[in-house]
C-alpha positions in Angstrom: 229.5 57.4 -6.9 232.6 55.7 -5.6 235.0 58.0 -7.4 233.1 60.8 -6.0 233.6 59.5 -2.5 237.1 58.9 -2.8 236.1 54.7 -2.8 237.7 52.0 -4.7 236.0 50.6 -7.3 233.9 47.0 -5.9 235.4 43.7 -7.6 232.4 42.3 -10.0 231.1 39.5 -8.4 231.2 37.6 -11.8 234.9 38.2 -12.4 237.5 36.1 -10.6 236.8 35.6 -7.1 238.4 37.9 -4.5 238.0 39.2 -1.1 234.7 40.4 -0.8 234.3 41.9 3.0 234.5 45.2 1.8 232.3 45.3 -0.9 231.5 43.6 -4.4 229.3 44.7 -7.2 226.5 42.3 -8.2 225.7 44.6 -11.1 225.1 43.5 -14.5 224.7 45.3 -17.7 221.1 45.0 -19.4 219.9 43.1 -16.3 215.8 43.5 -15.9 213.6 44.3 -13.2 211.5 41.7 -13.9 212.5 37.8 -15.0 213.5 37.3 -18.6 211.3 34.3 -18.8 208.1 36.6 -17.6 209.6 39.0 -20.1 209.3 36.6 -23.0 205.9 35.3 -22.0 204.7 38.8 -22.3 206.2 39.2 -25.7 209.2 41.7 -24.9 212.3 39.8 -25.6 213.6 41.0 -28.9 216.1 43.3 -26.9 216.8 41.3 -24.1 220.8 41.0 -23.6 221.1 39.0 -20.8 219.1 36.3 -18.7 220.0 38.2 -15.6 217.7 40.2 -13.8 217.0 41.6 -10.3 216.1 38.3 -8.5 219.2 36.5 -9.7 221.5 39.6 -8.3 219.6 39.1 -4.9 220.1 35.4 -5.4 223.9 35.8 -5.5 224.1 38.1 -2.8 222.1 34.9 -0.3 224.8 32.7 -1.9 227.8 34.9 -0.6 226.2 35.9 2.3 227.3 32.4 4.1 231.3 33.6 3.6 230.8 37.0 5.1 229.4 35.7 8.2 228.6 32.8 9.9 225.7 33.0 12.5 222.9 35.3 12.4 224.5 37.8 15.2 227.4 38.2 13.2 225.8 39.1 10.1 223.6 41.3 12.0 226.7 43.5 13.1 228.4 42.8 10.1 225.2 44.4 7.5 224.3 47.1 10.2 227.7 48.4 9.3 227.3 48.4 5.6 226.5 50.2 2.8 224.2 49.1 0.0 223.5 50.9 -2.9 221.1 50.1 -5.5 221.1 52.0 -8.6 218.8 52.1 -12.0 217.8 48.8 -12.7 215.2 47.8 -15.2 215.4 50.4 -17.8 215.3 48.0 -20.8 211.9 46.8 -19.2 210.0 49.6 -19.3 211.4 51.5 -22.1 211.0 48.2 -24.6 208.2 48.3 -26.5 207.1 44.6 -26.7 206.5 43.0 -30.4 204.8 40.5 -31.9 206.3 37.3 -32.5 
């Protein structure tokens, strides 16, 4: 999307730490809708590839929030002037058939 747009790539937010007031990609490969430990209770954990899921992404993004902006105003006009995108997340979830142990 951001080639298409003519946009630099976002920095990871798991690789080195950078500059991240204008953008950074909380994206993680095999991460799950749902919480790996919720997964494993149900019996779909076989295929899991990470321990990263959805709420941890939004967890990291309430930890950077604090260095973007520092009172409640300023994040206000800071985040009415962003973009968020969130793509496909959860695929492995629905699309693993559970197994038993």
């Amino acid at each position: 999307m951001a080639d298409a747009l003519g946009l630099p790539f976002l920095p990871p937010y798991l690789g080195r730490r950078q500059n991240f007031r204008r953008g950074v990609n909380f994206a993680v490969a095999g991460a799950t809708a749902m919480d790996p430990l919720a997964l494993r209770e149900m019996g779909v954990h076989r295929f899991l590839w990470t321990n990263d899921s959805l709420s941890r992404q939004l967890k990291w993004f309430d930890q950077l929030k604090p260095s973007l902006c520092k009172s409640s105003q300023e994040c206000s006009s800071y985040f009415d002037r962003s973009l968020f995108v969130v793509g496909e997340i959860g695929g492995m979830t629905t699309t693993t058939p559970s197994s038993p142990e």
